[in-house]
Backbone as CSV, one residue per row, in Angstrom:
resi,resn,N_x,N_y,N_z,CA_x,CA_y,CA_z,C_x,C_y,C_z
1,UNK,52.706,233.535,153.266,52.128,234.822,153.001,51.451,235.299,154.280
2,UNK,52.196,236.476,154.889,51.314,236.848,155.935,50.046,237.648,155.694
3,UNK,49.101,237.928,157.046,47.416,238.211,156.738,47.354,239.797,155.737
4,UNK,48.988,240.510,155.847,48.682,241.841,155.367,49.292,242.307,153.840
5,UNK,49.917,240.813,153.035,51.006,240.854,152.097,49.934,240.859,151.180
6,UNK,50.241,241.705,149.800,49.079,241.917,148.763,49.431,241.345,147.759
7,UNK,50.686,241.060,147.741,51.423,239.832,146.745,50.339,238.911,146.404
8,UNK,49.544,238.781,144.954,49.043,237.389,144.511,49.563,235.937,144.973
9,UNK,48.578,235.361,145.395,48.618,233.868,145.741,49.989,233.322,144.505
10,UNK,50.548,232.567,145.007,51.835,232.132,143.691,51.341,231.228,143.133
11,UNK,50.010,230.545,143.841,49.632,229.485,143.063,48.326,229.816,142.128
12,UNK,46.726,230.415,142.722,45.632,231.079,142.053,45.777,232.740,141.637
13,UNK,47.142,233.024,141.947,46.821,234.516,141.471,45.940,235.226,142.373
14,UNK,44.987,235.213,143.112,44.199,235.689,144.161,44.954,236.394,145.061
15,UNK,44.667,237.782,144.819,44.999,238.941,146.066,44.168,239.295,147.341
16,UNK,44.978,239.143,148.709,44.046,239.061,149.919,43.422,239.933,150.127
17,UNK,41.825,239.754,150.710,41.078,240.590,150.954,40.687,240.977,152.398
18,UNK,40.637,242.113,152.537,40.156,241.997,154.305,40.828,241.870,155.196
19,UNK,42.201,241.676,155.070,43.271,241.298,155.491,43.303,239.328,155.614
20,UNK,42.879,239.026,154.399,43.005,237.150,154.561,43.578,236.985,152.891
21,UNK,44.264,236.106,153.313,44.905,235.432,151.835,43.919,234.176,151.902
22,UNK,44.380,233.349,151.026,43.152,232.965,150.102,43.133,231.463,151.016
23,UNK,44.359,231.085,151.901,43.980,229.828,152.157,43.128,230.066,153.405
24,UNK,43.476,231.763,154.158,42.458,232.020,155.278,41.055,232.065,154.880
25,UNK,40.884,232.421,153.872,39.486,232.755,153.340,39.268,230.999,153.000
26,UNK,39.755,229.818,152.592,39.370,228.640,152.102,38.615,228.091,153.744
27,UNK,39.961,228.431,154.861,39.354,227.832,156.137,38.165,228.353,156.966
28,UNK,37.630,229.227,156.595,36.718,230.560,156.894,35.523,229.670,156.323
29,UNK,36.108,229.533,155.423,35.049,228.575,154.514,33.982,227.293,154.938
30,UNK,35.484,226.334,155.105,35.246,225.267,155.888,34.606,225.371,157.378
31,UNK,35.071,225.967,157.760,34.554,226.143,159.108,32.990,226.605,159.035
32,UNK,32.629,227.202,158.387,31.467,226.920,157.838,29.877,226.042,157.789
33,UNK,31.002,225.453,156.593,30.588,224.035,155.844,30.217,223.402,157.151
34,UNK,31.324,222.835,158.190,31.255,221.613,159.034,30.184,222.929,160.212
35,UNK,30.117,224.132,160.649,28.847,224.330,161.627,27.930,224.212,161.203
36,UNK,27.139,224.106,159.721,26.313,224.050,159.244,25.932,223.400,157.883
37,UNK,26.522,221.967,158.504,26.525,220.954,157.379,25.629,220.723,156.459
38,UNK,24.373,220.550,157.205,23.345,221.010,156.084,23.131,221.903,154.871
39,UNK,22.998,222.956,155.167,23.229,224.118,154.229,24.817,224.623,153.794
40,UNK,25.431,225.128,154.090,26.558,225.287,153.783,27.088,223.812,153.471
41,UNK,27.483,223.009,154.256,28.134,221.979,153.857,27.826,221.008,152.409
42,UNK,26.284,221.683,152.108,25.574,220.328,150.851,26.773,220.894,149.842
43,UNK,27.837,221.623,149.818,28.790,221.931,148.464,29.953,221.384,149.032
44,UNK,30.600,221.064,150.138,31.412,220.863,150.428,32.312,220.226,150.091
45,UNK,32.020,219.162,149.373,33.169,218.266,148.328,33.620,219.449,147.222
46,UNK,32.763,220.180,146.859,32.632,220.741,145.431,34.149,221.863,145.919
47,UNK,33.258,222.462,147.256,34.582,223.637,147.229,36.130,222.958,147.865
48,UNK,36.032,222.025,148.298,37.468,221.206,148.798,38.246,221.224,146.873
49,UNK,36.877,220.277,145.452,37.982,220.225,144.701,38.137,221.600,143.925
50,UNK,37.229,222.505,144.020,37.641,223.527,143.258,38.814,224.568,143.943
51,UNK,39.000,224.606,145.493,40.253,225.081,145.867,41.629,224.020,145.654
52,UNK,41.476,223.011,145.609,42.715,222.127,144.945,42.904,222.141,143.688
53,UNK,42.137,222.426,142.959,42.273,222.487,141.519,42.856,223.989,141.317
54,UNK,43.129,224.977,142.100,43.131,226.144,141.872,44.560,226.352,142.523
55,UNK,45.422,225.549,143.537,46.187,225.045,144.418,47.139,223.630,143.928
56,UNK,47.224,223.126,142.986,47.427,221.948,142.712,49.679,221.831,142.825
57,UNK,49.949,222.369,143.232,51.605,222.453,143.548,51.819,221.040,144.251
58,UNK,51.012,220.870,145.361,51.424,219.586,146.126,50.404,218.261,145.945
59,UNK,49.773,218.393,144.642,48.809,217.126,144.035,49.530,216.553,142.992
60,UNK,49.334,215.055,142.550,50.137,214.649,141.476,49.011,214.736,140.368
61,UNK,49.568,214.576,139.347,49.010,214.996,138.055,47.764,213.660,137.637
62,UNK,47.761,212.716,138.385,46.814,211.697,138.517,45.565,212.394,139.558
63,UNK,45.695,212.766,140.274,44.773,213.108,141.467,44.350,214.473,140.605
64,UNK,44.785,215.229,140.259,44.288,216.490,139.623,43.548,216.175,138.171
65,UNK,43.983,215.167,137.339,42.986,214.511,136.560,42.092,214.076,137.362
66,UNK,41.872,213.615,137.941,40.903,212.638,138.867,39.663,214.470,139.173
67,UNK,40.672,215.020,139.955,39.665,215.996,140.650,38.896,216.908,139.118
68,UNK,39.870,217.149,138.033,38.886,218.110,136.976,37.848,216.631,136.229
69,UNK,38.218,215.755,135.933,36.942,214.634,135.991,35.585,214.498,136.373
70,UNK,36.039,215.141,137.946,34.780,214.692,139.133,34.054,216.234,138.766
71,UNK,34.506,217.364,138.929,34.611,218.524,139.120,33.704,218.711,137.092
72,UNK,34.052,217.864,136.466,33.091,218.020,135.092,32.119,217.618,135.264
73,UNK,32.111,216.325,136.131,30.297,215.698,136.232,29.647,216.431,136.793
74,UNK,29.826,217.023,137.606,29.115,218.176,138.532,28.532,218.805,137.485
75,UNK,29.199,220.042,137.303,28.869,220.370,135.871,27.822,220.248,134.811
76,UNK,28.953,219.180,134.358,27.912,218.901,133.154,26.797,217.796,133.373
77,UNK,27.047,216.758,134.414,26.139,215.407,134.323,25.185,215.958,135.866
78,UNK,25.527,217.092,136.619,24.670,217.246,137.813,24.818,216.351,139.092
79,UNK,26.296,215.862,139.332,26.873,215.238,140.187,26.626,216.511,141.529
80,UNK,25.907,215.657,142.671,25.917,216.501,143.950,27.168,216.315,144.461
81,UNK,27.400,216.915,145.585,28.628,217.000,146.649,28.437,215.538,147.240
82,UNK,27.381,215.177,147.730,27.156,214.303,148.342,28.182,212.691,146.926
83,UNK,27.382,212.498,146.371,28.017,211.991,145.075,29.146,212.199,144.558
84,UNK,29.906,213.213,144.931,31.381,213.343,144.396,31.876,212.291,145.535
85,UNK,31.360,212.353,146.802,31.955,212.180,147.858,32.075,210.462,147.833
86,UNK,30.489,209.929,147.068,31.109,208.476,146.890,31.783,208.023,145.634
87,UNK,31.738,208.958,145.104,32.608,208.630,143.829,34.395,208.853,144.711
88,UNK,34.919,209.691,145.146,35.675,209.705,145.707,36.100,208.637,146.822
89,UNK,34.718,207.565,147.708,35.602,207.010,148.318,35.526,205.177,147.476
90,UNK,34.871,205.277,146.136,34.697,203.754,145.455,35.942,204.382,143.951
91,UNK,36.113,204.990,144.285,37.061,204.729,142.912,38.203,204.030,143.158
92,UNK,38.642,203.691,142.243,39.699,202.202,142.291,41.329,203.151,141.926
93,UNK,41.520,203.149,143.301,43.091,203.711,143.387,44.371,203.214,142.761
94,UNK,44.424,202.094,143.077,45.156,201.236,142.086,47.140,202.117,141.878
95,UNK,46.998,202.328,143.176,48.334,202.857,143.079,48.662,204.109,142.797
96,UNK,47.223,205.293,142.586,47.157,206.407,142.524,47.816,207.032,143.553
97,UNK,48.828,208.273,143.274,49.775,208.821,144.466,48.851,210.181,144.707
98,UNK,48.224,210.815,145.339,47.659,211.917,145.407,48.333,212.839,145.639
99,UNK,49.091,212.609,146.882,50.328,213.978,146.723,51.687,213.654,146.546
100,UNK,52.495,214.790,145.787,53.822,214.854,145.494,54.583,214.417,146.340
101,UNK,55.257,213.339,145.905,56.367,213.275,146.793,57.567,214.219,146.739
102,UNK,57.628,214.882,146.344,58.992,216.018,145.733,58.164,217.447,146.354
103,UNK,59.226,218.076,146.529,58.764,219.885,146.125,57.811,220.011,145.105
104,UNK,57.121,220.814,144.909,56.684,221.118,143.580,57.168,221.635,142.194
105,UNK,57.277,221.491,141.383,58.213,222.117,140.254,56.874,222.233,139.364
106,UNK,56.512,223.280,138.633,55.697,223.875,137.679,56.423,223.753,136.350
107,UNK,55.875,223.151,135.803,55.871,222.713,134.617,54.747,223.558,133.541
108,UNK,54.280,223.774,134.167,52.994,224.602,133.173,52.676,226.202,133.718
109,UNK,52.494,227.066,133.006,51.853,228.019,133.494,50.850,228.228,133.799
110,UNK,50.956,228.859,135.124,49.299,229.415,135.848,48.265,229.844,134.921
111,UNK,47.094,229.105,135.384,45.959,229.354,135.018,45.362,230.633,135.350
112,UNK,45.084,231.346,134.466,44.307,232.961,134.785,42.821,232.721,135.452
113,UNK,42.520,232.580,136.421,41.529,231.800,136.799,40.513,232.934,136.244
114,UNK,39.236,233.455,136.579,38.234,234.177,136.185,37.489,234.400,137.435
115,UNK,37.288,233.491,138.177,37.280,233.215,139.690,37.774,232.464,140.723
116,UNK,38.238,233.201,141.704,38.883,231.954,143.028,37.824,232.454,144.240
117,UNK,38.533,231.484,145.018,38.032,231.192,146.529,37.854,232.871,147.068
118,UNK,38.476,233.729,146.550,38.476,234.905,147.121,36.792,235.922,146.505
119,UNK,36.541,235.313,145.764,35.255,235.771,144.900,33.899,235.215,145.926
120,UNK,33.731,234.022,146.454,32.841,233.452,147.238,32.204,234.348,148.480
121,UNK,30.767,234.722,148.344,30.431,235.103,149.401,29.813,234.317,150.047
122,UNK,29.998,235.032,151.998,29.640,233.823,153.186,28.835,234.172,153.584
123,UNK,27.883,235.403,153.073,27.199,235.831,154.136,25.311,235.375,153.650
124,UNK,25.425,234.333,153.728,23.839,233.650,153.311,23.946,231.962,152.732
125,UNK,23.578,230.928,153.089,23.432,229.975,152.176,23.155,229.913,150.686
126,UNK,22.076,230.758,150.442,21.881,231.042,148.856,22.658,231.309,147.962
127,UNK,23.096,232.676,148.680,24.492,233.094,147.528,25.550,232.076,147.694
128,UNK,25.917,231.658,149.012,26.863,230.561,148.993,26.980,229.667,148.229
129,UNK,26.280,228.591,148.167,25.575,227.100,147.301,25.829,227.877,145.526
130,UNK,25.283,229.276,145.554,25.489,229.501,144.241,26.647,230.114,143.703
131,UNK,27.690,230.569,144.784,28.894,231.386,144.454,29.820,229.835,143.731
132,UNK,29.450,228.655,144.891,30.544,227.522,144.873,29.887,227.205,142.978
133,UNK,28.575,226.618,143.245,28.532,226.194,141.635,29.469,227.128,140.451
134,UNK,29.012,228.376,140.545,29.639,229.348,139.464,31.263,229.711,139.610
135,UNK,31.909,229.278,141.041,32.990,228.686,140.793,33.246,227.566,139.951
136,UNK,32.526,226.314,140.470,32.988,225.290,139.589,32.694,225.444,138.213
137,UNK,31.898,226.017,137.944,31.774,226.289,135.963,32.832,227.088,135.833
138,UNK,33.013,228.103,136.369,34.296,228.644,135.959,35.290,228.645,135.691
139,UNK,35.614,227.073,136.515,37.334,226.453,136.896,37.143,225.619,135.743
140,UNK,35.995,224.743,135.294,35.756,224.385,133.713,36.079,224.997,132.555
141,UNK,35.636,226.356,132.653,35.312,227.178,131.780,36.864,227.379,131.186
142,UNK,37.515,227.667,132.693,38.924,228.453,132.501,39.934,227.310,132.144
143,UNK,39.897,225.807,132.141,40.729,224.559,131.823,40.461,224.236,130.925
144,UNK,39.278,224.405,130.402,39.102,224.216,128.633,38.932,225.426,127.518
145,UNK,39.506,226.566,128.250,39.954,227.429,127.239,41.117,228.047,127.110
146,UNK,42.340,226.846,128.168,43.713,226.783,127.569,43.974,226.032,126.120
């Protein structure tokens, strides 16, 4: 998708803004996160799984359980970023494939999300830290009311 195509994302449905599609706006993001790890970055696990969860074509269906799992404790049990992050590197893989070995083939229909990565504003830590949470309730919100 080039920076000026208005075509919805094929995977979140998300139409580009500003002239950025949604994975420019994810790296916009990141880049971010890592200049200002502190503040921006304290979500940073959170928005890595809520843009994969929103993106999931080249994840296997083990790793995307895995990520709406982690992505509920947050949520509901008050799991930080920091804490996803060791939950992510002590969990017991055990032969877990994370990405597809194949093309992707969709099997299910797209999720109508309510919010994506394209909804997030950058311009403050505050709203930031709080755009990512009310993403992640959302990406909840919107997987348990298929």
């Amino acid at each position: 998708m080039s920076s000026i195509d208005l075509r919805p994302c094929h995977q979140c449905g998300a139409v580009s803004q500003n002239g950025k599609t949604c994975i420019e706006k994810y790296h916009e993001m990141l880049a971010l996160e890592f200049q200002d790890p502190t503040i921006f970055g304290a979500v940073h696990h959170i928005t890595v799984t809520c843009y994969n969860l929103q993106h999931p074509d080249f994840f296997s269906e083990e790793a995307l359980a895995w990520m709406r799992s982690s992505l509920r404790a947050v949520i509901e049990d008050g799991l930080s970023s920091a804490e996803l992050l060791k939950r992510a590197r002590t969990m017991p893989v055990n032969g877990m494939k994370v990405r597809r070995r194949t093309s992707p083939v969709r099997t299910r229909a797209r999720t109508q999300w309510s919010m994506t990565v394209m909804d997030i504003r950058t311009d403050g830590a505050s709203v930031y830290t709080k755009d990512i949470m009310s993403w992640a309730k959302s990406i909840m919100e919107d997987i348990d009311s298929q």
